[in-house]
C-alpha positions as CSV (number, residue, x, y, z in Angstrom):
1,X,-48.9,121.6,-17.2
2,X,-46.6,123.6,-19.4
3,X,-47.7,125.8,-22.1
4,X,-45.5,126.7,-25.1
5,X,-46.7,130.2,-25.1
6,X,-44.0,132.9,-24.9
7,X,-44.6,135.9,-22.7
8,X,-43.1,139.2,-22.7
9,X,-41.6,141.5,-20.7
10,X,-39.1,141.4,-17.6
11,X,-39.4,142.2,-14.2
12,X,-37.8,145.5,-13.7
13,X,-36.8,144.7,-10.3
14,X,-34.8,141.2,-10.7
15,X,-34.5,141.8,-14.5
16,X,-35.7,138.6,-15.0
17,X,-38.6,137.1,-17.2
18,X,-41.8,137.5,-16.3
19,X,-43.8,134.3,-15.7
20,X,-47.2,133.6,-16.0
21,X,-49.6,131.5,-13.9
22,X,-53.3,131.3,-16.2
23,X,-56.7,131.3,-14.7
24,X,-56.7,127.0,-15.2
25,X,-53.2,127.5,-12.8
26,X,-51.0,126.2,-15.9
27,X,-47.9,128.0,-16.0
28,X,-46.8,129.9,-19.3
29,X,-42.9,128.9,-19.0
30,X,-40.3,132.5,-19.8
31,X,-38.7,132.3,-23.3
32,X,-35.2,133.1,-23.0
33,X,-32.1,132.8,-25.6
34,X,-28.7,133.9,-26.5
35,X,-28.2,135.6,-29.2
36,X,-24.3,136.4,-30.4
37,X,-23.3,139.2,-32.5
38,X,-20.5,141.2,-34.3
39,X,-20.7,144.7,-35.2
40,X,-18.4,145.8,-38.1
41,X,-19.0,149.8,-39.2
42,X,-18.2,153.3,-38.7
43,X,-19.3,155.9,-36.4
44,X,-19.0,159.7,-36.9
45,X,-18.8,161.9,-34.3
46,X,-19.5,165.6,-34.4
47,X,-17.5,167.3,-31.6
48,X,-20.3,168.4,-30.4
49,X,-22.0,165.9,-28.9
50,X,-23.7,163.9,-31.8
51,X,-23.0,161.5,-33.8
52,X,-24.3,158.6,-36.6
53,X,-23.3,155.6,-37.1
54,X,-23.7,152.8,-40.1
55,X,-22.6,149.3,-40.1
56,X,-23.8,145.8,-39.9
57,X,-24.9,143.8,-37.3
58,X,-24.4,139.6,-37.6
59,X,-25.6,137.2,-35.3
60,X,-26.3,133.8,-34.2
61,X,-29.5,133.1,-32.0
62,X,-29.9,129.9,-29.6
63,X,-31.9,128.9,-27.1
64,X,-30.5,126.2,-24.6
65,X,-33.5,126.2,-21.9
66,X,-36.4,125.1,-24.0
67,X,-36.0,121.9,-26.2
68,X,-39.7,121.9,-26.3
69,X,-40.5,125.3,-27.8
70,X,-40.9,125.6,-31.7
71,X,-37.7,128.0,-31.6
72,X,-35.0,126.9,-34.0
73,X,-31.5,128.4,-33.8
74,X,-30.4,130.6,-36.7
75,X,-28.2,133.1,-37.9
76,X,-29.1,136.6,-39.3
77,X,-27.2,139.5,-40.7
78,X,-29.0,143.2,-40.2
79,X,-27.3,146.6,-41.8
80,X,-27.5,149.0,-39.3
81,X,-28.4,153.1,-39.5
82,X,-28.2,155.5,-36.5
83,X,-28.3,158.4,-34.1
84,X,-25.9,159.5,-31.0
85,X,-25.8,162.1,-28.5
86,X,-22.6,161.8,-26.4
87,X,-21.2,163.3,-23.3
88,X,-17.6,163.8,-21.6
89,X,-17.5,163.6,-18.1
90,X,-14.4,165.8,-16.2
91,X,-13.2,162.4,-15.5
92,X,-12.8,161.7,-18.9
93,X,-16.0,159.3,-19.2
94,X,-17.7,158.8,-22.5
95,X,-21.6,158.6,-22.6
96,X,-23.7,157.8,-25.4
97,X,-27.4,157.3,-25.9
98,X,-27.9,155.5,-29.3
99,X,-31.2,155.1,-31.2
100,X,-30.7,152.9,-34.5
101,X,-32.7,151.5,-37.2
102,X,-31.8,148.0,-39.7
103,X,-32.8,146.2,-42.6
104,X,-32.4,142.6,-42.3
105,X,-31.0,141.1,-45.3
106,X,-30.6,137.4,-43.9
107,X,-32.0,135.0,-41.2
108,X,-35.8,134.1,-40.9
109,X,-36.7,138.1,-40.6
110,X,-34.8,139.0,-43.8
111,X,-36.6,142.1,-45.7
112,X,-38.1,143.2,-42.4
113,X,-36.7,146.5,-40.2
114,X,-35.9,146.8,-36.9
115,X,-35.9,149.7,-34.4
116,X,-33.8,149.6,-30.8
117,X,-32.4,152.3,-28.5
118,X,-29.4,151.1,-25.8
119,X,-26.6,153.3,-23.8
120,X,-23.2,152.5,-24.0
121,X,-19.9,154.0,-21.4
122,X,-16.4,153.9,-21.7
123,X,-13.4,155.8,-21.8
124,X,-11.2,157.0,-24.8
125,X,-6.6,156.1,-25.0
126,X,-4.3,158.7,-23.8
127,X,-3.6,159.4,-27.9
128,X,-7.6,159.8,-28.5
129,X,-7.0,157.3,-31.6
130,X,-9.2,154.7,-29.7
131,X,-12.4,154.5,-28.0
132,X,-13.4,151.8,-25.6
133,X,-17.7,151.3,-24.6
134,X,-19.6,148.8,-23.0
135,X,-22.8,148.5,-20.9
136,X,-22.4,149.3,-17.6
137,X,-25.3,148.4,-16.4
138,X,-28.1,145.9,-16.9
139,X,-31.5,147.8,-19.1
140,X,-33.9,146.4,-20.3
141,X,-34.0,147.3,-24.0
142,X,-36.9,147.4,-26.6
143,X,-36.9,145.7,-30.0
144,X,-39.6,146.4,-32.5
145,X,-39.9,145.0,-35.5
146,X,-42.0,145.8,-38.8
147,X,-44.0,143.0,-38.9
148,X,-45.8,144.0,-35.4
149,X,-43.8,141.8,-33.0
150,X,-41.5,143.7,-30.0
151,X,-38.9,141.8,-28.2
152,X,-37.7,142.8,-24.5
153,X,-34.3,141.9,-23.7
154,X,-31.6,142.1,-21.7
155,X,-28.4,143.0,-23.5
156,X,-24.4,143.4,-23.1
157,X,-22.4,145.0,-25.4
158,X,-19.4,145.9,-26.0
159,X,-17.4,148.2,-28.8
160,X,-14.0,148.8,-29.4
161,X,-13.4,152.0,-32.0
162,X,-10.6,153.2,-33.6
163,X,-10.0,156.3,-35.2
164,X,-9.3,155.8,-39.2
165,X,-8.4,159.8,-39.7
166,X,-7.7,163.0,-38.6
């Protein structure tokens, strides 16, 4: 028997979803989905090694695996506030740890906030007028919401930034 129940949490091992087996031997099914975004803003570094950043955040969520669940896809829109410490390798290798707070203005969790923390790598152009980052590894990231709820995921990202001035 399959329960709609959604559990939380991934294995940190295989970095997959944790799945359940209850005391009655029914098996609480992993909820996964996809969820798409663009990221429009600007970042401000310090030459120092911090930074903030401000932009928003839109996205469309889906969920292929489980036509069963009560999940409905649906879009959202969430303005973004944040932190960064960065660091330059010798090799030229840009690190950044990035803690950030939104407000969602649109989607099914408009008026609530959102907290989430993720790392990001990359490398800047010969000219320094642009900045490449992605993850480079696979995390296991934290998503905590207002309401109560928290969210683990797993997460790829990438950014491309350019430099607007001097």
């Amino acid at each position: 028997m399959l329960v709609d129940v959604v559990p939380s949490g991934f294995n940190p091992d295989t970095l997959t979803p944790n799945q359940l087996v209850l005391s009655n031997g029914a098996v609480v099914r992993a909820f996964s989905f996809l969820f798409l975004t663009s990221f429009h803003g600007v970042r401000t570094f310090d030459g120092e090694g911090s930074g903030t950043l401000r932009g928003r955040n839109v996205g469309v969520t889906s969920s292929p695996n489980i036509p069963s669940s009560n999940f409905i896809p649906n879009a959202t829109a969430t303005d973004i506030v944040g932190d960064f410490t960065y660091e330059v390798a010798p090799d030229g290798t840009i690190s950044t740890e990035h803690a950030t707070d939104g407000t969602v203005i649109s989607g099914p969790r408009a008026g609530q906030t959102v907290t989430n923390a993720f790392a990001l790598t990359g490398r800047a152009s010969n000219n320094r007028h642009s900045l490449i980052l992605a993850t480079d590894a696979q995390r296991i990231e934290t998503v905590r919401f207002s309401n109560g709820e928290v969210q683990e995921r797993l997460c790829n990202r990438s950014r491309t930034l350019i430099r607007i001035d001097d």
